[in-house]
C-alpha positions as CSV (number, residue, x, y, z in Angstrom):
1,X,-15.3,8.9,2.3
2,X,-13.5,12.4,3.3
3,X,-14.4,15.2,5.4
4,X,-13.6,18.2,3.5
5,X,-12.4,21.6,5.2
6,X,-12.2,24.6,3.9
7,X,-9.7,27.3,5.2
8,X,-9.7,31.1,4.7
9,X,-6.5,32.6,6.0
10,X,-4.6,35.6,4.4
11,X,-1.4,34.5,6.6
12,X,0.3,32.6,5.1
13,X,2.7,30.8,8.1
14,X,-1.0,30.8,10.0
15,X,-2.5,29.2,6.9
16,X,-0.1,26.3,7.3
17,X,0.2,25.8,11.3
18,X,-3.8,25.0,10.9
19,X,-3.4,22.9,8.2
20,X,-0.9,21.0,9.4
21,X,-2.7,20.4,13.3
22,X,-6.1,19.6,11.7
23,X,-5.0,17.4,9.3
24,X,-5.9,13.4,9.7
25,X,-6.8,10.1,8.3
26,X,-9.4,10.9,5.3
27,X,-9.9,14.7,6.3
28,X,-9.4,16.8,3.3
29,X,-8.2,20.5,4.1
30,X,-8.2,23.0,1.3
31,X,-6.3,26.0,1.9
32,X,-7.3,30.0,0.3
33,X,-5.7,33.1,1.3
34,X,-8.7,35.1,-0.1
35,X,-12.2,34.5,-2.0
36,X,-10.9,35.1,-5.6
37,X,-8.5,32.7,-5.6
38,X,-11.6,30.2,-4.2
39,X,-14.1,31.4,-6.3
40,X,-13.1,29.4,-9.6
41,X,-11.9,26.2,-8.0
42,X,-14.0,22.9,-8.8
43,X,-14.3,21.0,-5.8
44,X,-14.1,17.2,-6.1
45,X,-16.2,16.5,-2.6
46,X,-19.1,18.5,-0.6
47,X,-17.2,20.9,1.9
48,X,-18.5,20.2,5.5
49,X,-16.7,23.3,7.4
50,X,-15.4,26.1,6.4
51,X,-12.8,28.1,8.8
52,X,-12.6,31.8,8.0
53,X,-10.3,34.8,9.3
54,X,-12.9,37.5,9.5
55,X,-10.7,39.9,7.4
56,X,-9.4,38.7,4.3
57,X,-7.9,40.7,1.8
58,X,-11.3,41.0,-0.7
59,X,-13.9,39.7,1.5
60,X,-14.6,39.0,5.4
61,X,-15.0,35.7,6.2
62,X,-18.7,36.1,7.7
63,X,-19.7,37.5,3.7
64,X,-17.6,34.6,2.2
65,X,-19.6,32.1,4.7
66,X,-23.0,33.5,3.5
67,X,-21.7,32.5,-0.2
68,X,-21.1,29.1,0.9
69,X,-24.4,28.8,2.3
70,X,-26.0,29.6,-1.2
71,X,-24.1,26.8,-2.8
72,X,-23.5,23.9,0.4
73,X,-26.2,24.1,2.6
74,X,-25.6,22.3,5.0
75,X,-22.1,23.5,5.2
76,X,-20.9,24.8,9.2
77,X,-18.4,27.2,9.8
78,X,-16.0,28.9,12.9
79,X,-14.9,32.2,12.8
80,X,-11.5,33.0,13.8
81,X,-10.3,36.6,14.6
82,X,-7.5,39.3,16.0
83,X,-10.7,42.1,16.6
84,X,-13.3,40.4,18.4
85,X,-15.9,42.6,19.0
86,X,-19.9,42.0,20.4
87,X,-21.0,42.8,16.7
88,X,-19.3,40.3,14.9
89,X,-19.8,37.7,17.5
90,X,-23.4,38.3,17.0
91,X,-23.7,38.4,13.4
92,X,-21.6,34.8,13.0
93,X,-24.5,33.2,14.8
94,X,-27.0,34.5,13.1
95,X,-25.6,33.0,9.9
96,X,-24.8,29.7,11.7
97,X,-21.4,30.3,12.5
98,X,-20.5,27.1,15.2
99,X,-17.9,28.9,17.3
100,X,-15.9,31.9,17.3
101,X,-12.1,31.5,18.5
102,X,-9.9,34.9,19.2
103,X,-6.5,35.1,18.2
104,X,-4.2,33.9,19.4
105,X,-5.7,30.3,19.9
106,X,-3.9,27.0,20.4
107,X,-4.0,23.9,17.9
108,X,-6.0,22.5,20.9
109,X,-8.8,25.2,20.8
110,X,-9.3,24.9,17.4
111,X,-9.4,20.7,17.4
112,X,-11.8,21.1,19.9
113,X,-14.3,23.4,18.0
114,X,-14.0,21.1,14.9
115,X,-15.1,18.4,17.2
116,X,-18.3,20.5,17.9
117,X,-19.4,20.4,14.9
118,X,-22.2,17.8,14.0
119,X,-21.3,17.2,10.6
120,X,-17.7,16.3,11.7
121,X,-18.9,14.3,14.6
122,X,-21.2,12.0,12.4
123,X,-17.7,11.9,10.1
124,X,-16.0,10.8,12.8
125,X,-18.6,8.2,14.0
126,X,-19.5,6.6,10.2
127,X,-15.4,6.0,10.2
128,X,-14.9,4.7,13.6
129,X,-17.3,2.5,12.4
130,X,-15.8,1.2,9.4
131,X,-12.4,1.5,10.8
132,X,-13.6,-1.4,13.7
133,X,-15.3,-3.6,10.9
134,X,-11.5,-3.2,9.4
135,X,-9.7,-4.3,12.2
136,X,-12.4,-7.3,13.1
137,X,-11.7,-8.3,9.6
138,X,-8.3,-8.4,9.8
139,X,-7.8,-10.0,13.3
140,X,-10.3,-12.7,12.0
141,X,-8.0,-13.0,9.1
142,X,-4.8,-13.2,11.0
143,X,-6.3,-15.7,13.6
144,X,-7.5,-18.1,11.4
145,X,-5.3,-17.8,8.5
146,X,-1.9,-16.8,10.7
147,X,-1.3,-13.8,8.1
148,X,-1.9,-10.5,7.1
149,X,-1.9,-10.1,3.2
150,X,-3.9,-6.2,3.2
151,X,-5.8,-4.5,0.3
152,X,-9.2,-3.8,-0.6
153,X,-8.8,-3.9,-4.3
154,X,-10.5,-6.8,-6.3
155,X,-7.3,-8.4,-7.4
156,X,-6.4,-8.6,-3.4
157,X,-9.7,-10.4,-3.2
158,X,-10.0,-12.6,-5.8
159,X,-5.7,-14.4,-4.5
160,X,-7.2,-14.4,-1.6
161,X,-10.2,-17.0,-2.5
162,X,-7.6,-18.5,-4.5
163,X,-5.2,-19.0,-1.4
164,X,-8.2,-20.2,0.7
165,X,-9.3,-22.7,-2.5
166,X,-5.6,-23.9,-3.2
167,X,-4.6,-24.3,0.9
168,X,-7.6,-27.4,1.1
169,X,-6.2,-29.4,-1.4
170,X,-3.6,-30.8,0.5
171,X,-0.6,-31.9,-2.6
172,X,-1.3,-29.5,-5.4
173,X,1.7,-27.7,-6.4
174,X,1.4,-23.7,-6.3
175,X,3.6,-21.3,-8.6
176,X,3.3,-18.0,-7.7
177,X,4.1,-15.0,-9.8
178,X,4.9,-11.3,-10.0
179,X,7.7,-8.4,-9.8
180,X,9.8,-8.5,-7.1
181,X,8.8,-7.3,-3.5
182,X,5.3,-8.0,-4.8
183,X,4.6,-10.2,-2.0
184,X,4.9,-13.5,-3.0
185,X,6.4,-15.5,-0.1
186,X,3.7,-13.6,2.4
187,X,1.4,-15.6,-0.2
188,X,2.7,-19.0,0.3
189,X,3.0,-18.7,4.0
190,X,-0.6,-17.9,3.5
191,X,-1.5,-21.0,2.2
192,X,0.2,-23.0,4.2
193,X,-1.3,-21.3,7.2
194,X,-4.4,-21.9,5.7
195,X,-3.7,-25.7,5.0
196,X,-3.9,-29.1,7.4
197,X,-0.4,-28.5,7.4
198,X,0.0,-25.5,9.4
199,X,0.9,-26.9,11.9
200,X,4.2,-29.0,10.1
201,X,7.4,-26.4,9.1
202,X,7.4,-23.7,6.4
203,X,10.6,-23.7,5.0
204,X,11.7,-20.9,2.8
205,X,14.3,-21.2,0.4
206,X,16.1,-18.3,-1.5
207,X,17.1,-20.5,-5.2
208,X,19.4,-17.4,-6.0
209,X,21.4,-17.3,-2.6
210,X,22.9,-20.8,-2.6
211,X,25.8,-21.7,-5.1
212,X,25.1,-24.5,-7.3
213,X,28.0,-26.4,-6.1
214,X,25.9,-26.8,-2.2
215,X,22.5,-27.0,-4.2
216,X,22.2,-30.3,-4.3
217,X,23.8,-31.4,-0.5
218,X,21.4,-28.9,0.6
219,X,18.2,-29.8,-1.3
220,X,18.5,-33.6,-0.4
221,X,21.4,-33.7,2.8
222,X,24.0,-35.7,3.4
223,X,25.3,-38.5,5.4
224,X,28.2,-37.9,8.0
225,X,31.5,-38.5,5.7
226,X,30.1,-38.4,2.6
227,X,32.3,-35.8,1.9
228,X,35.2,-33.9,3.6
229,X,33.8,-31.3,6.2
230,X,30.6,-33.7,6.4
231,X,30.9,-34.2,10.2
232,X,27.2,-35.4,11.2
233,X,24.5,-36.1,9.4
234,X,22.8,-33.1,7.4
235,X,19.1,-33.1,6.3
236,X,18.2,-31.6,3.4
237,X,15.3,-29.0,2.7
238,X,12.8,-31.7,1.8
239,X,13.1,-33.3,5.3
240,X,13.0,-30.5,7.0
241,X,9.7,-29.4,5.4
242,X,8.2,-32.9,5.9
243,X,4.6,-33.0,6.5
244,X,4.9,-29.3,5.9
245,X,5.5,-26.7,2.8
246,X,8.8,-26.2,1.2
247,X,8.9,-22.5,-0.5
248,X,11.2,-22.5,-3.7
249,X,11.8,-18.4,-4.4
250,X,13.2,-17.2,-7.4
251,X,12.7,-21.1,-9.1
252,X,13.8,-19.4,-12.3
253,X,17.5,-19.3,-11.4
254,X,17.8,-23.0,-10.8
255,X,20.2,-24.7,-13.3
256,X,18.7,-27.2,-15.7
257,X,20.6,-30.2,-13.8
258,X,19.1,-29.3,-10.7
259,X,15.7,-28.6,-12.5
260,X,16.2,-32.6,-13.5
261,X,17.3,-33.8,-9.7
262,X,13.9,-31.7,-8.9
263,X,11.6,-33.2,-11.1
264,X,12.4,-36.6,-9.6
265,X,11.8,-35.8,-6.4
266,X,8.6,-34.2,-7.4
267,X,7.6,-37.9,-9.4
268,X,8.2,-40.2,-6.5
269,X,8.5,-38.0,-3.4
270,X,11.6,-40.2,-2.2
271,X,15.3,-38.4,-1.3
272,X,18.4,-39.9,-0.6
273,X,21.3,-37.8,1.3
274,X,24.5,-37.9,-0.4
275,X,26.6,-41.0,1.0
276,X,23.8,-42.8,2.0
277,X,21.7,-45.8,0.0
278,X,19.0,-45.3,2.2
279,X,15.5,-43.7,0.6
280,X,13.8,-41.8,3.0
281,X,9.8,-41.0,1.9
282,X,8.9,-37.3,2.3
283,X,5.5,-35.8,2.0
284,X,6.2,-32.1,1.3
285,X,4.4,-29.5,-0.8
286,X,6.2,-27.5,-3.3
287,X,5.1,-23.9,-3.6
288,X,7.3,-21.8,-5.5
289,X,7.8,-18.1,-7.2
290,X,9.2,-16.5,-9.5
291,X,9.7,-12.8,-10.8
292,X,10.8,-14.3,-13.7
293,X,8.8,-15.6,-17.6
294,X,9.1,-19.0,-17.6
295,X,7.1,-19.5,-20.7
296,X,10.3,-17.5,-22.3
297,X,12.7,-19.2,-20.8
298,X,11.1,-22.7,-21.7
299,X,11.6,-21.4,-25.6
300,X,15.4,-20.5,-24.9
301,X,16.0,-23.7,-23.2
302,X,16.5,-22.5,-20.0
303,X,14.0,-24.2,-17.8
304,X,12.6,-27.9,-18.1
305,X,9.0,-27.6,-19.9
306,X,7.9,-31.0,-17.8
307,X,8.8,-29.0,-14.6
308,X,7.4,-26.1,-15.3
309,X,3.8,-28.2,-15.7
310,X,4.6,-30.1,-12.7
311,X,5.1,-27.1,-10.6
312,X,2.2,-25.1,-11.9
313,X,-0.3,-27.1,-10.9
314,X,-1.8,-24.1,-9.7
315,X,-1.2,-20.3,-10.9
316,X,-1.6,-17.1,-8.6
317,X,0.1,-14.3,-10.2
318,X,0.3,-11.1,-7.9
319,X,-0.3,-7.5,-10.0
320,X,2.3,-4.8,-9.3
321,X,1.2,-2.2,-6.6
322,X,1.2,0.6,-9.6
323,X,-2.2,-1.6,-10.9
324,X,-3.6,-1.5,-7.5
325,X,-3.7,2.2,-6.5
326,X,-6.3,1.9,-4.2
327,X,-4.5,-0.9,-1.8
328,X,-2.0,1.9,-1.3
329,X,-3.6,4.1,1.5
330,X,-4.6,1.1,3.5
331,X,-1.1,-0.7,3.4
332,X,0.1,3.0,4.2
333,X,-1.8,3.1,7.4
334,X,-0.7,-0.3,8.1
335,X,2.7,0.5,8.2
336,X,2.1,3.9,9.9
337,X,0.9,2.2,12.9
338,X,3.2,-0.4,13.1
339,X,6.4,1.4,12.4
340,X,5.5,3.8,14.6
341,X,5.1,1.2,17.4
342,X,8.0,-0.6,16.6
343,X,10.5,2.8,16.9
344,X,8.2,4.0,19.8
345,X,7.0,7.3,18.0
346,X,3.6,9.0,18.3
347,X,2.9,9.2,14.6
348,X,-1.1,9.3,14.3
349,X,-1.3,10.1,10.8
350,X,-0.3,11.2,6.5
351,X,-0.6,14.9,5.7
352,X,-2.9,14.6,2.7
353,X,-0.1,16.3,0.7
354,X,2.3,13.0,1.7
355,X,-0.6,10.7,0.5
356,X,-0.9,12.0,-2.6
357,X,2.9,11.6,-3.5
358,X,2.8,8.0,-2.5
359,X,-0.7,7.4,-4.5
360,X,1.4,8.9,-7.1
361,X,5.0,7.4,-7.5
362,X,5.9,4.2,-9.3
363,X,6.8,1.6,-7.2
364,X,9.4,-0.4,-9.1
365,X,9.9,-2.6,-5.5
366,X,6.2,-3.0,-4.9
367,X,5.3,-3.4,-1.4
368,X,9.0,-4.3,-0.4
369,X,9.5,-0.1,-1.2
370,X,6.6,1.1,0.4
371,X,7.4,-0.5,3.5
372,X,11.0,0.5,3.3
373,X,9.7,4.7,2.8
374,X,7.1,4.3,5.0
375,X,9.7,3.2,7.7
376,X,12.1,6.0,6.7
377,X,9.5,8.8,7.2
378,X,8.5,7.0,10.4
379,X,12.3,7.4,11.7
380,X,12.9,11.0,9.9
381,X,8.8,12.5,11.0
382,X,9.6,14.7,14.6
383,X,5.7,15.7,14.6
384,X,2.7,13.2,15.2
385,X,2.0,14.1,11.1
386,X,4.5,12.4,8.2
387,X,4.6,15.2,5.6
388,X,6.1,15.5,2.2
389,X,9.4,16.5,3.4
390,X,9.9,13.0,5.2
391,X,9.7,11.2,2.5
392,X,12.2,9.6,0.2
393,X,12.1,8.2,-2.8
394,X,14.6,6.0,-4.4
395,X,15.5,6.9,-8.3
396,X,15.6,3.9,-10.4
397,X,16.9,3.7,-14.0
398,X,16.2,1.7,-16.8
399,X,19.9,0.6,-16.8
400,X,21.0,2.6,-20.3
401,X,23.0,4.4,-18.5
402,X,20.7,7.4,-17.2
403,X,20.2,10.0,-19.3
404,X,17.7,13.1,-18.6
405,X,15.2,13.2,-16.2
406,X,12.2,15.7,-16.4
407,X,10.9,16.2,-12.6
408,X,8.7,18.6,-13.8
409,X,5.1,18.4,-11.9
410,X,3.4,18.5,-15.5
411,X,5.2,15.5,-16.8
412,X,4.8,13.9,-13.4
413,X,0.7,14.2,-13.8
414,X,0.9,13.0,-17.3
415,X,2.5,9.7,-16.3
416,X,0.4,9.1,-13.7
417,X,-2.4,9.7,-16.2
418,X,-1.2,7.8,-18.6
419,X,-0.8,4.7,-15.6
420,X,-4.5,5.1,-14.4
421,X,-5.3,4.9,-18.3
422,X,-3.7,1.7,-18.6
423,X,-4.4,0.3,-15.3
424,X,-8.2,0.8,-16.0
425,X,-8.3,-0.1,-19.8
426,X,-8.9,3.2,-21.1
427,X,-12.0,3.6,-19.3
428,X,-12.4,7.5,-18.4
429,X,-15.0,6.9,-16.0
430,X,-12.8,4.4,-13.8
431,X,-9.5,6.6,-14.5
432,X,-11.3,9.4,-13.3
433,X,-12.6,7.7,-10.0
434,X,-9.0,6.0,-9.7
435,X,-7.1,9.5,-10.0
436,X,-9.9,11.0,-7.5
437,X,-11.2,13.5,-10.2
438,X,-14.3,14.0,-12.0
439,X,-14.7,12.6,-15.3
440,X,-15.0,16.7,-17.0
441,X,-11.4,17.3,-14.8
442,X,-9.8,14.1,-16.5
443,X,-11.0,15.1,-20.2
444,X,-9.2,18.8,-19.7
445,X,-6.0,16.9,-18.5
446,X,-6.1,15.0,-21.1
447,X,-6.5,17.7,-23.7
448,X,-4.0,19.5,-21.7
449,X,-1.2,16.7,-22.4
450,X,-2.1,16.1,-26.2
451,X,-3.6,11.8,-24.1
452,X,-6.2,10.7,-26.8
């Protein structure tokens, strides 16, 4: 739901400074320096206010705000103005003008008519509303699952029955999948908060960061002496997670010998350190993850085809953020607040020009990159508003070497046309709703860019 504004200002340094103090959370503000260059625009939401300069360059704003009224009646408006004058106070509340500010006027005075407005009060009310049942939702969620995996989209729903459903049986094995920074160890934390074994260890392990040669004293320990530099007793990742869940990230880049030592383990849920005869009993659950496609590496002989079953017990495979557009602004606002808590900054809010570039970039790092831009506006933003300028986007290749880029904004809409496309199986209808267009806009585009 948005509250749409609509500005008429032929000053263009004005036109901004109102923008940018009015703009918030799910408030839409569209800007025109006159009525012709309104006149012809298709408007994708109901306007709810209109704020006019009273002399534009074609029109004055109270004849502009009677053409509204033909076509959005229930439309309000304010009236701002360098002549004030009896007259024109008088005629703006016989059309229904709400309030009349003289120039010059403060951000403040001009907040404070919006909030006069009924329509923008019942806005603000219907959102405060939804915004609590949000924040109920997701404190119920963190308390009694210990997490907070966010999105409203309906693959975000359906991992999360399948977290609650896998969590309650106790010893299944869980492979998770999907790209990197996707947000698959937040996953397995979840289901282990969500298990009887909550309240044993989670212990994560990185399967790229340790060197093959300390794999295996790390996986199962090691008695004191067992080797030089073995100065007490060591135990190894499957006693430590004992009773509790031992996370295996990146299971793809474990050799095949270790894959073997694994699978053992896995059979009889027995270890013994290294020097020692003595078989210690563990009862640890294995959830692991992988950015990787075992099914492929299986055929090259790269990863054990009994493992791979043994470990896959149970399949949750995460979609890339790009497929999920609409989890975007609420893991945006997420971020917002807490970044700017954690760096102490009075940052309240997106300038709807900011959210579109991040509804529309890539993501090659998934989550992982949103939060890491999202904290880097937070740090570069000096106003209470993030804005286009603070953000930063990281260029990715596809590792030939470069090679040209075109940056211009037509191909930029054309790929992000072409991604809704995909994302929604060709359905115009859904690509329209996902790109925030009507379905008429998306068939022009798509003329436009040659898209059958």
């Amino acid at each position: 739901m948005k509250y749409t504004i609509l500005l008429f200002e032929d000053e263009a340094e004005l036109r901004q400074e109102i923008q940018d103090s009015i703009v918030l959370d799910k408030v839409e503000v569209l800007a025109f320096d006159s009525w012709a260059s309104f006149k012809d625009v298709k408007l994708d939401s109901v306007p709810r206010l209109a704020i006019l300069d009273i002399n534009l360059v074609d029109k004055d704003g109270l004849t502009i705000f009677y053409e509204l009224k033909e076509h959005y009646s229930e439309i309000e408006g304010i009236i701002i103005t360098g002549q004030a004058s009896l007259k024109n106070a008088i005629a703006s509340l016989k059309l229904g003008i709400r309030d009349f500010i003289e120039k010059p006027f403060r951000a403040r005075e001009l907040r404070s008519s919006i909030e006069k407005c009924e329509s923008y009060k019942q806005f603000r009310v219907k959102n405060y509303v939804v915004d609590r049942q949000l924040e109920e939702s997701r404190k119920k969620f963190e308390a009694h699952w210990g997490i907070e995996f966010i999105g409203v989209s309906q693959a975000i729903k359906e991992i999360n029955t399948l977290m609650k459903r896998v969590a309650q049986a106790d010893a299944t094995s869980v492979m998770i999948t999907g790209e990197s920074g996707s947000g698959k160890e937040l996953i397995a934390r979840g289901i282990h908060s969500m298990s009887d074994r909550s309240g044993a260890p989670f212990y994560p392990v990185n399967c790229t960061a340790i060197p093959d040669s300390l794999f295996e004293s790390e996986f199962f320990g090691y008695q004191k002496g067992a080797f030089t530099g073995a100065l007490s007793n060591h135990e190894g990742w499957f006693e430590r997670a004992n009773g509790g869940t031992l996370f295996l990230d990146e299971i793809g880049d474990m050799n095949l010998a270790l894959q073997s030592k694994l699978l053992r383990v896995l059979d009889e849920r027995k270890v013994n350190r290294i020097g020692s005869h003595d078989i210690v009993t563990v009862n640890t659950r294995i959830v692991c993850a992988t950015n990787k496609d075992l099914k492929q590496m299986i055929e090259d002989g790269q990863f054990r085809l009994d493992l791979y079953h043994r470990l896959n017990s149970f399949h949750i495979h995460i979609p890339p953020l790009r497929e999920r557009v609409e989890d975007i602004p609420v893991l945006v606002n997420h971020f917002v607040r807490l970044f700017s808590e954690t760096h102490n900054k009075g940052i309240v809010s997106l300038h709807s020009k900011a959210m579109n570039l991040l509804l529309n970039h890539h993501y090659p790092g998934n989550i992982r990159e949103l939060k890491n831009i999202i904290e880097r506006a937070i740090l570069m933003c000096d106003t209470n508003v993030v804005k286009p300028r603070h953000l930063i986007f990281t260029e990715y290749t596809n590792g030939s070497g470069g090679g040209d880029v075109d940056y211009s904004l037509e191909a930029i809409e054309k790929q992000t046309i072409l991604r809704a496309m995909k994302a929604c199986s060709h359905n115009k209808t859904h690509t329209a709703e996902k790109l925030n267009i009507t379905r008429q806009a998306l068939n022009r585009k798509l003329k436009k860019h040659g898209i059958e």
